[in-house]
BAMI-379051 format. One line per 3 residues: number of its first residue (from 1); their letters; for each residue z, y, x of N, C-alpha, C. Coordinates in Angstrom, 2 decimals. Each point is the difference from the previous one (the first is absolute). Layout:
BEGIN
NUM = A = Z/Y/X/Z/Y/X/Z/Y/X | ...;
END
This chain:
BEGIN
1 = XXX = 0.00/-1.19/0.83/0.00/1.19/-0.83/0.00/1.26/0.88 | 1.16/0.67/0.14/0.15/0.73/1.22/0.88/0.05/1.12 | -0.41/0.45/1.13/0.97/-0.32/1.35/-0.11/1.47/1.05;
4 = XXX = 0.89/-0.08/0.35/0.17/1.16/1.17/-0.78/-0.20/1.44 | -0.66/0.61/0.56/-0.24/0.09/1.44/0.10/1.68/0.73 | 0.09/-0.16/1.16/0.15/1.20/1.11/-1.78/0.77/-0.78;
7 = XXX = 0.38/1.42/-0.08/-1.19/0.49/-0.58/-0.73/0.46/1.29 | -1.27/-0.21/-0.33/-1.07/0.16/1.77/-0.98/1.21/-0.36 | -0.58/0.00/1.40/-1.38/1.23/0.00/-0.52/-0.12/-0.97;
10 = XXX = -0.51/-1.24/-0.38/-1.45/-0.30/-1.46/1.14/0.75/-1.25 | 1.28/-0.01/-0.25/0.40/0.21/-1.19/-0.12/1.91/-0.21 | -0.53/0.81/1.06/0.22/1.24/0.48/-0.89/0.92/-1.12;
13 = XXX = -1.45/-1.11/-0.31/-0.81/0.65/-1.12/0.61/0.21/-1.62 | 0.75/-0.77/-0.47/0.40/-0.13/-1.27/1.20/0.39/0.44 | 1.22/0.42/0.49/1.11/0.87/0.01/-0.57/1.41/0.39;
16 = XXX = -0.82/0.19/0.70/-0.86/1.33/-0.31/-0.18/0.22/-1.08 | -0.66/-0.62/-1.04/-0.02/0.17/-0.99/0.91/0.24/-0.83 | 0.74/-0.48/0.11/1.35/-0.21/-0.70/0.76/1.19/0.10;
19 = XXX = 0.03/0.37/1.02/0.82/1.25/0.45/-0.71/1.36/-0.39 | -1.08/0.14/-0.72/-1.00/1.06/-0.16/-0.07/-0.46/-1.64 | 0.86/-0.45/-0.53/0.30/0.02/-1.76/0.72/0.80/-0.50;
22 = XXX = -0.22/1.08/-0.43/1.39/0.77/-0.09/0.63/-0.81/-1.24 | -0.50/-0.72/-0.91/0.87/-0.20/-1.13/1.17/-1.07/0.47 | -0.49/-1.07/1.38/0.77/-0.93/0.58/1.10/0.59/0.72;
25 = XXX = -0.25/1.17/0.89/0.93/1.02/0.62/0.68/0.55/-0.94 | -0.02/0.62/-1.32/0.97/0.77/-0.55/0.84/-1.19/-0.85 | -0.11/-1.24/0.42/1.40/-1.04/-0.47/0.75/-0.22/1.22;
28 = XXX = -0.93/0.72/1.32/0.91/-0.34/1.09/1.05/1.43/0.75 | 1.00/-0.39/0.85/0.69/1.10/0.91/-0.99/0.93/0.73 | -1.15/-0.50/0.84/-0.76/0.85/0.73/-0.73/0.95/-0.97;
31 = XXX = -0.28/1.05/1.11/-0.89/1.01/-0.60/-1.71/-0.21/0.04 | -0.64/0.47/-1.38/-1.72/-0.27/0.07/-0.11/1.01/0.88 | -1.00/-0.98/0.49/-0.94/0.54/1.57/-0.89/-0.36/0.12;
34 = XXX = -0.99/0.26/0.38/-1.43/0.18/0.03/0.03/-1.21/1.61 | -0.17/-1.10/-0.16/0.22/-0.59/1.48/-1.56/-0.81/0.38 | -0.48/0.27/0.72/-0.94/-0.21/0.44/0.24/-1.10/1.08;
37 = XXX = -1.05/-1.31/0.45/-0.07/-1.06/0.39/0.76/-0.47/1.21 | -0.46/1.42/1.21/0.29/0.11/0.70/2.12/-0.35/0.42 | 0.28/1.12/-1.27/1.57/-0.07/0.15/0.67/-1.14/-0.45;
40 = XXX = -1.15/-0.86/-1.01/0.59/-1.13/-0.02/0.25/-1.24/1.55 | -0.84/0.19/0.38/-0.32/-0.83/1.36/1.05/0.65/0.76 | 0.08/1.15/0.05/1.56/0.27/1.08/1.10/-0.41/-0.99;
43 = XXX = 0.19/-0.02/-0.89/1.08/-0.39/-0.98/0.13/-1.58/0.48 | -1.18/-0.46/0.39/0.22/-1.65/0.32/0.29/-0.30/0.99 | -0.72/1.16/0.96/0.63/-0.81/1.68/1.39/0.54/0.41;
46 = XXX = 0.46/0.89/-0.75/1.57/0.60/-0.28/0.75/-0.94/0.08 | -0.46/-0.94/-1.23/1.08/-0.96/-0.71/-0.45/-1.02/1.48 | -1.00/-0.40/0.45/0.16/-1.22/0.76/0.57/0.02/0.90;
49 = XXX = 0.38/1.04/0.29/0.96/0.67/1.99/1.04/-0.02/-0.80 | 0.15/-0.01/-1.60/1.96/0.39/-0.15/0.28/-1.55/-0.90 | -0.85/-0.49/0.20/0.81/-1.24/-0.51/1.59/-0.88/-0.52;
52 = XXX = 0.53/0.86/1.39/1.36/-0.59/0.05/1.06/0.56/-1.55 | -0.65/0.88/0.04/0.79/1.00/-1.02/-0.66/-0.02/-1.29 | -1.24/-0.66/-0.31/-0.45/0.27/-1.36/-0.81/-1.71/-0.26;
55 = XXX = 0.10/-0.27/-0.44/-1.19/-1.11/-1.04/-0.87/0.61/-1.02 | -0.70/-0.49/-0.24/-1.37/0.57/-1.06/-0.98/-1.08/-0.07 | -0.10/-0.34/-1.32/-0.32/-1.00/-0.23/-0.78/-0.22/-1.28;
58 = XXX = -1.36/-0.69/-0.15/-1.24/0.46/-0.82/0.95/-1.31/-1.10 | -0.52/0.46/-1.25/0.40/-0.46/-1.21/-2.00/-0.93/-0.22 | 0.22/-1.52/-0.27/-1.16/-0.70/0.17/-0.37/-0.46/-0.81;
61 = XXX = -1.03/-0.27/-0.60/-0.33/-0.74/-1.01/-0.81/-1.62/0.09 | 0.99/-0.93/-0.18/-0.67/-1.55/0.56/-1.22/-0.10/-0.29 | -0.13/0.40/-1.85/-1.21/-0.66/-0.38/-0.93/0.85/0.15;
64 = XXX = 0.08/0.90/0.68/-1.05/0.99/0.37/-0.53/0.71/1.13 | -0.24/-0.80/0.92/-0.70/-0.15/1.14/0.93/0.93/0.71 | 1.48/-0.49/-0.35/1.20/0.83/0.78/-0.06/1.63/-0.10;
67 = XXX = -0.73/0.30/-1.19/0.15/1.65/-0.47/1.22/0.35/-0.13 | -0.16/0.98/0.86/1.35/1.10/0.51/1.07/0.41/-1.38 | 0.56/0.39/-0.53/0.25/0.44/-1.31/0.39/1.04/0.10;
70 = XXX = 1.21/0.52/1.22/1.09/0.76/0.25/0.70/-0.43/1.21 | 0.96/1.07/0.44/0.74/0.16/1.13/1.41/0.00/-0.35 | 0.89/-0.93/0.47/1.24/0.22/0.15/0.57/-0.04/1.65;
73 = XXX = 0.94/1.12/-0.15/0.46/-0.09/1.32/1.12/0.24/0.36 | 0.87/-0.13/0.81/1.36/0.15/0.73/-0.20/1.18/1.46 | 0.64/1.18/-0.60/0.05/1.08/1.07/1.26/-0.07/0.60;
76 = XXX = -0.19/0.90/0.92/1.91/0.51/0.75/0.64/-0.96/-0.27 | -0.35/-1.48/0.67/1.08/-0.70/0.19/0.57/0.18/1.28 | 1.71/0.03/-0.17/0.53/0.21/0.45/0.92/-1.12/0.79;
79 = XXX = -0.17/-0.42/1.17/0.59/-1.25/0.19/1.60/0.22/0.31 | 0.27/1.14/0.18/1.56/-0.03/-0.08/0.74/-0.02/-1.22 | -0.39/0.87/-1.00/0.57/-0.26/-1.40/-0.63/-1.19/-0.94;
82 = XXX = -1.45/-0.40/0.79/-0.04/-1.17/-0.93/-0.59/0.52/-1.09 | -1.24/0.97/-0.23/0.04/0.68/-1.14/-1.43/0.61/0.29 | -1.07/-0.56/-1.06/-1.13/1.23/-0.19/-0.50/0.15/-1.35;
85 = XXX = -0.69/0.55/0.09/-0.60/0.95/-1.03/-1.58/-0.67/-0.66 | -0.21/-0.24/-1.08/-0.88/-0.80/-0.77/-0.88/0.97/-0.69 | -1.02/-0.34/-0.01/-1.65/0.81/-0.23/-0.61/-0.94/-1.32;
88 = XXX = -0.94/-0.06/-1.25/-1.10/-0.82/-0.32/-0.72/0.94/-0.67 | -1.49/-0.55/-0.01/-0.93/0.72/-0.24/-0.99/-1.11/-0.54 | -0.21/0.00/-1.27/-0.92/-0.47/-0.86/-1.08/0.75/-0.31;
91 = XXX = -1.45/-0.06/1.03/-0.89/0.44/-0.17/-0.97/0.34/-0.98 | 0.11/-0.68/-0.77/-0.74/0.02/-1.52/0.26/-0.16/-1.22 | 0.07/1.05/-0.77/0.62/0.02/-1.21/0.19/-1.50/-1.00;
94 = XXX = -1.48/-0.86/0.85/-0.23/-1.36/-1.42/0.78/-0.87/1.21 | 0.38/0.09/0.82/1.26/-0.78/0.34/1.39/0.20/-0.14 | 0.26/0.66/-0.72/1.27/0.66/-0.43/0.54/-0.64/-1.05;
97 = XXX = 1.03/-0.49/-0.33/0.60/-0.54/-0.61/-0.30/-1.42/-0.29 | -0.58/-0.92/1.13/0.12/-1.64/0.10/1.09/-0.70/0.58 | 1.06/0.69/0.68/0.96/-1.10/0.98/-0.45/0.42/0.95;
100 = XXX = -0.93/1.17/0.80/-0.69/-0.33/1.29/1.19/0.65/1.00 | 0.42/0.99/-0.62/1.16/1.11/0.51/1.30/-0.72/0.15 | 0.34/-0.64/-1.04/1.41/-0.78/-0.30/0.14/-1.24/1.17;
103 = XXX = -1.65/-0.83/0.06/0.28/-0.96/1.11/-0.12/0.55/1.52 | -0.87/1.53/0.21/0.03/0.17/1.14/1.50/0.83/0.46 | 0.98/0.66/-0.55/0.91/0.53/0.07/1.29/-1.60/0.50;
106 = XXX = -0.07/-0.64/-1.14/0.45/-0.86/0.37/0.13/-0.98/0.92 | -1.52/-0.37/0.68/-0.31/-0.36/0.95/0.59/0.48/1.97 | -0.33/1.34/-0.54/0.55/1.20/1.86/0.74/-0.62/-0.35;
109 = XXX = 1.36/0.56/-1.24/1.32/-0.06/-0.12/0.52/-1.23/0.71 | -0.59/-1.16/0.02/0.44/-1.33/-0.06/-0.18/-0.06/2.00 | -1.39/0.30/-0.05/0.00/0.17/1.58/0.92/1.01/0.78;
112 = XXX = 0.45/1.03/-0.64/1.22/1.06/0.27/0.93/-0.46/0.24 | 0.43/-0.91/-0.80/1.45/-0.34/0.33/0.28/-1.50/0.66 | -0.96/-0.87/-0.52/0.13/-1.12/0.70/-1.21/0.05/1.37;
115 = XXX = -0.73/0.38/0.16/-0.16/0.74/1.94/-0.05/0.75/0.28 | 0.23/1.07/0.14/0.23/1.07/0.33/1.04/0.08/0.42 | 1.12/-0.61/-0.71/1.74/0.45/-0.13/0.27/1.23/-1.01;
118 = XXX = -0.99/0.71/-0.56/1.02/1.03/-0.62/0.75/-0.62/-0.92 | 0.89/1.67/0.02/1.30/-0.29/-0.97/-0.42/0.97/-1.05 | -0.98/1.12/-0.24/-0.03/0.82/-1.14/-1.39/0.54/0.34;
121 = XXX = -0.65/0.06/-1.52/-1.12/0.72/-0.15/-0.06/0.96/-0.93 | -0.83/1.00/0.11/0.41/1.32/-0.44/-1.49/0.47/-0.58 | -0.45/0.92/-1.01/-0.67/0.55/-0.32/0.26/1.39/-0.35;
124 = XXX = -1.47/0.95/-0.77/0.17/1.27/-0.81/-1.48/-0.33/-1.24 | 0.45/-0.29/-0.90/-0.63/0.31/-1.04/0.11/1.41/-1.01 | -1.21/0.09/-0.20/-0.40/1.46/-1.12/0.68/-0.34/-1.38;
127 = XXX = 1.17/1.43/-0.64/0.33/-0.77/-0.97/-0.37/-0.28/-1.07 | -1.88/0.16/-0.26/-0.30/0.37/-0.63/-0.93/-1.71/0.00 | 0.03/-0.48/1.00/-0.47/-1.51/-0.09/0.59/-1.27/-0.11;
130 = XXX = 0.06/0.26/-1.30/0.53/-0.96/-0.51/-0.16/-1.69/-0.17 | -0.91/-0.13/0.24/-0.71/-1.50/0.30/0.88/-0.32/1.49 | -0.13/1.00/0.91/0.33/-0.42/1.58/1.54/-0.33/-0.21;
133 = XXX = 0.64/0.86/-1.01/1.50/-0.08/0.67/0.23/-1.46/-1.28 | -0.46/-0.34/-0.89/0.19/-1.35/-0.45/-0.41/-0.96/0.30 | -0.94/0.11/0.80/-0.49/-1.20/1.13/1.53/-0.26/1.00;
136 = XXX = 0.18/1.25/0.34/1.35/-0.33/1.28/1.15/-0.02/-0.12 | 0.01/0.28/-1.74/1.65/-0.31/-0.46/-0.53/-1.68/-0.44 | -0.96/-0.39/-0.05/-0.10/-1.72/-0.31/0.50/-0.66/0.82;
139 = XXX = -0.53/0.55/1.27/0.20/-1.14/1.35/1.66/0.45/0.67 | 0.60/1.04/-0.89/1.02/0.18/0.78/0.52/1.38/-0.02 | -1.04/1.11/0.26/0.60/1.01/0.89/0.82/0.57/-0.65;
142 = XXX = 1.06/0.89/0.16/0.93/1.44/-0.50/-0.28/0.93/0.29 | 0.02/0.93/-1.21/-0.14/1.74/-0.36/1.16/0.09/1.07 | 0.08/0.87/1.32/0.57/0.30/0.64/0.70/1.61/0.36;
145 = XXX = -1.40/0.37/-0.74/-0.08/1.34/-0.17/-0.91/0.84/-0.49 | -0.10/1.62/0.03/-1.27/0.48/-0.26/-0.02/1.33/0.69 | -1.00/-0.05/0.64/-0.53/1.53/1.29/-0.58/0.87/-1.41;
148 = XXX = 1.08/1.09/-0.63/-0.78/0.78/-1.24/-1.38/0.72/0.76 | -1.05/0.13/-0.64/-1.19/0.49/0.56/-0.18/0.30/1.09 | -0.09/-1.49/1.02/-0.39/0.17/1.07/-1.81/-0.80/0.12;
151 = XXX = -0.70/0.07/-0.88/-1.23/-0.70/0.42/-0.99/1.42/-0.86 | -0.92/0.63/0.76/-0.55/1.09/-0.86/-1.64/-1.11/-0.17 | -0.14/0.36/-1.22/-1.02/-1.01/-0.54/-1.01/1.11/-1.16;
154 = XXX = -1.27/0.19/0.08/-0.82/0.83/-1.36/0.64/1.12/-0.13 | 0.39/1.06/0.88/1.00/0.95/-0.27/1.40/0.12/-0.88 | 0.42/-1.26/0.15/1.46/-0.70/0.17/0.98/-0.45/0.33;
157 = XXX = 1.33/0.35/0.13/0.70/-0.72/1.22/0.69/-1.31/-1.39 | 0.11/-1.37/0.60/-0.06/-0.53/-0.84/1.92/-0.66/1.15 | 0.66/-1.08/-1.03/1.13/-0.66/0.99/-0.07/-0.81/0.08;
160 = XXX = 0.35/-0.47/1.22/-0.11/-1.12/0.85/1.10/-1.34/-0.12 | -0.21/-1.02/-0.80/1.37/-0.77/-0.31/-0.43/-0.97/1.25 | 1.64/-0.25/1.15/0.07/-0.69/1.00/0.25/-1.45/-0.72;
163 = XXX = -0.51/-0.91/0.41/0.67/-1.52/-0.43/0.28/-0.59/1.07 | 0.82/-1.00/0.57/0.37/-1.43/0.35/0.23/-0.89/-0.06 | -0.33/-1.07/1.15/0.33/-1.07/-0.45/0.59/-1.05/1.53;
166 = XXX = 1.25/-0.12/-0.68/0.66/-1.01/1.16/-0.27/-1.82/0.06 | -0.06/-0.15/1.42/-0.20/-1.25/0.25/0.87/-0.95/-1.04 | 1.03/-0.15/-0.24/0.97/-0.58/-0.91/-0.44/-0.34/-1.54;
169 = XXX = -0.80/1.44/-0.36/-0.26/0.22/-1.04/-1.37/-0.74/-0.51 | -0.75/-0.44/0.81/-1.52/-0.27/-0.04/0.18/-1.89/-0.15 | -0.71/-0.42/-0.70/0.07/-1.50/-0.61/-1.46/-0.10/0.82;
172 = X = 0.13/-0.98/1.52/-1.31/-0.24/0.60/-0.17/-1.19/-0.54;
END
């Protein structure tokens, strides 16, 4: 069905894409930007020199000649606290709402804590996306907090609800 792998150069054309949606960007934290090919390719050889500190990882599709779907990823991990920071990105609206998000979230998570070693993963969801933060109160996470209008979005500052989720807490 679907499975995780390390996301590569070939995946650089369709997260280009992806990243040049504004309707896909305004469910996400980053700001729309006009990003052209080029910055994607330094965006990639970035991640391959910082490895130690981040995972990123293409969301796959078995029955489909391993089509990309989306990106989930693990930032600022931190190997002293044991602790990073979780990314997903569902590239296309008609993949949205199958399980593709729920198994790839679940999936890092599982590699997070049982290799990795962490002890806590952390996000910032928009509070205005509501699909994202019931996806991550499924698998676990806690309303931890909320940054009042810290994400400016369509000439908006919109708030930022923090979630977590502890190793203890997560059913691998």
């Amino acid at each position: 069905m679907y499975h995780l792998r390390e996301v590569n150069r070939q995946d650089m054309n369709t997260i280009n894409k992806w990243r040049n949606k504004k309707e896909l960007i305004d469910t996400l934290c980053a700001p729309y930007r006009y990003i052209n090919f080029e910055v994607d390719q330094a965006w990639f050889d970035d991640y391959m020199k910082s490895r130690n500190g981040t995972v990123r990882c293409a969301i796959v599709n078995d029955n489909d000649n391993n089509a990309i779907l989306g990106l989930v990823s693990l930032t600022s991990i931190n190997s002293i606290n044991k602790t990073a920071s979780l990314h997903i990105m569902i590239g296309d609206k008609s993949n949205q709402e199958k399980g593709i998000g729920t198994f790839a979230v679940r999936e890092l998570i599982k590699h997070a804590f049982s290799n990795l070693n962490l002890h806590r993963i952390e996000l910032g969801v928009l509070n205005y996306n509501t699909r994202a933060i019931h996806l991550y109160e499924k698998i676990g996470f806690k309303k931890e907090g909320i940054k009042r209008q810290a994400v400016f979005k369509n000439g908006d500052y919109h708030d930022l609800i923090i979630m977590g989720l502890l190793k203890d807490e997560f059913n691998i």
